[in-house]
N, C-alpha and C positions, 0 to 999 in steps of 0.2 A: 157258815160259808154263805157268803150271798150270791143271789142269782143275779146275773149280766142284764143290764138296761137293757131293754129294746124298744122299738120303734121312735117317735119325737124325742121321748126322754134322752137314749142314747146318742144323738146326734148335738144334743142343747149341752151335753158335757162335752168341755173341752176336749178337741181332738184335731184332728189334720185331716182336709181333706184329703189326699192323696194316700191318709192311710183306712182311710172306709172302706178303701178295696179290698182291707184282707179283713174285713168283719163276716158274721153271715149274713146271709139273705135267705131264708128258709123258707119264707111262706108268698115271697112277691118274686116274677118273673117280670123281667125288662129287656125289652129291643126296641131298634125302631119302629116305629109307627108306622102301620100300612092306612094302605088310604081310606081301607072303608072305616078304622079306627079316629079318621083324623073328628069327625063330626061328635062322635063321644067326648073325645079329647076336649074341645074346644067348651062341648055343654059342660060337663066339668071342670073346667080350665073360668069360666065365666062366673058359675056359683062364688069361686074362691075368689075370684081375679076381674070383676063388674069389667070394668076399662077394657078387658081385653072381647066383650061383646061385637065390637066393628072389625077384628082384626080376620079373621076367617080367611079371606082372602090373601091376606101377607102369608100369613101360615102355609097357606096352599103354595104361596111361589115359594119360599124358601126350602119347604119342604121337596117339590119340583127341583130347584139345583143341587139339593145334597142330602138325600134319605137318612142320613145320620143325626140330622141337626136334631130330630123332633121325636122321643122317645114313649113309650106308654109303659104304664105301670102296670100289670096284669094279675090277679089272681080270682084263683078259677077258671083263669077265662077270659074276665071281666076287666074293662079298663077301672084303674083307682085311681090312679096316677098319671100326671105327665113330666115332662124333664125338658123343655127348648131349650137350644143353644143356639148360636150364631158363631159358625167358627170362621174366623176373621181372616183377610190376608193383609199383606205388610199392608196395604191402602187403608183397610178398614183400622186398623190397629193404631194408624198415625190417626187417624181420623176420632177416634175415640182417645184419646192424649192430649188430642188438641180441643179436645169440648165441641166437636162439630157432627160428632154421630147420631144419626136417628136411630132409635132403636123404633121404635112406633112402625117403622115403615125402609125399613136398611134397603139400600140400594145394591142389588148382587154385584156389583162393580167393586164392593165392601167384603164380601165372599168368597172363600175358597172352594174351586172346588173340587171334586171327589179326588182327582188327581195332585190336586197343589197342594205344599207342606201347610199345614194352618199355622198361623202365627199366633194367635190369641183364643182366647173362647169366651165368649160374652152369654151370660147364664140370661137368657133371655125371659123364661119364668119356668117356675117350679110350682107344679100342684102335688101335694105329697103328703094328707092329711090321715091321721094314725099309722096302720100297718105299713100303708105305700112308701114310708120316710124309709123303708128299706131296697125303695129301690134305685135310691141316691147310692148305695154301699155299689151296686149293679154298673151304673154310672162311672162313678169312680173308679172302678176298676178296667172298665171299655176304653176311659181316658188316659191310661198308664200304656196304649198302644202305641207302636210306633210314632203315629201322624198326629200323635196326640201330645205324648208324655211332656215336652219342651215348651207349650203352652199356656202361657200363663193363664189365668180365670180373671172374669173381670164381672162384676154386676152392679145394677144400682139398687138398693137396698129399699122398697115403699112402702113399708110398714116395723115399727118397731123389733115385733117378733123375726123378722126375717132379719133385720140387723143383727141382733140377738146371734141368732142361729151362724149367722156366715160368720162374725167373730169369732163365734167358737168353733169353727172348723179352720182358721187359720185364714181369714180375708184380713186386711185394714184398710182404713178410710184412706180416703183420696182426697181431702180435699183442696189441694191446688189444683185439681183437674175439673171437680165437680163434687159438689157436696154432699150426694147421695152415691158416688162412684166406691166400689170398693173393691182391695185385689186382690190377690193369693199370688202368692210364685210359689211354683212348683217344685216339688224338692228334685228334682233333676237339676234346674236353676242353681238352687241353692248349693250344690255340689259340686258345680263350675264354679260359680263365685270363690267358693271358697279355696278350691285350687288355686285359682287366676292369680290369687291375695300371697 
């Protein structure tokens, strides 16, 4: 009998995002980010992610319109992990379609918020190195919520390995929209469609 992948390995084998939700998470706790978490986050967030060294400030407002967007990884205690999202409204969503989104610096104009249906979610970045890759399963499952479930995922992919990985959870390339754009529809999506048909 073999024992069940966990952590990076399990996520690099084919699967579906949207069904990491019913995997475990045993040993990483995931919620939102409180604030005094955000300065851990980001020194972490930087180690993995250089470029996102100036962003501190963006972090802070986005996090300011919608507590949900910007998630920590936790165990023991301890931040390991982070999880941004940007979850989009119909503006933001045409705007990312149309090749005219910043992601760098998204204007809340682009943003839903707490109260508005989200129309898209844009994986804004992901730190989630060894154990932490289990608190994507945490994630996944938070986004099977109401305000959630009907939006599709949308990321751009800036390193090999992380191509890699969003393939095998069920993204594909985009490229008439942008060449590092990649997307997931949701199996809720995919449920309609197939009615509709």
């Amino acid at each position: 009998m073999s024992r069940p992948v966990s952590g990076p390995a399990a996520l690099a084998q084919r699967a579906d995002f949207d069904d990491l939700a019913d995997m475990p998470a045993r040993r990483i706790a995931a919620s939102p980010a409180g604030w005094g978490e955000l300065g851990a986050l980001m020194d972490l967030a930087v180690t993995q992610i250089p470029a996102l060294a100036a962003a501190g400030p963006v972090v802070e407002r986005v996090r300011s319109h919608d507590r949900d967007a910007i998630w920590a990884f936790r165990r023991n205690g301890e931040v390991v992990g982070a999880y941004a999202m940007l979850h989009l409204n119909a503006t933001g969503l045409r705007r990312l379609m149309s090749g005219s989104f910043d992601a760098a610096d998204p204007s809340l104009a682009w943003l839903a918020t707490p109260r508005q249906p989200v129309a898209a979610i844009y994986k804004w970045a992901v730190v989630a190195p060894r154990l932490a890759a289990e608190g994507i399963r945490l994630v996944s499952r938070h986004l099977r919520g109401p305000r959630y479930a009907t939006a599709n995922l949308y990321a751009r992919a800036t390193t090999p390995a992380a191509t890699k990985l969003m393939l095998n959870i069920g993204f594909e390339a985009m490229p008439e929209i942008d060449p590092l754009l990649l997307g997931y529809v949701r199996q809720a999506n995919r449920t309609r469609r197939i009615l509709a048909a």
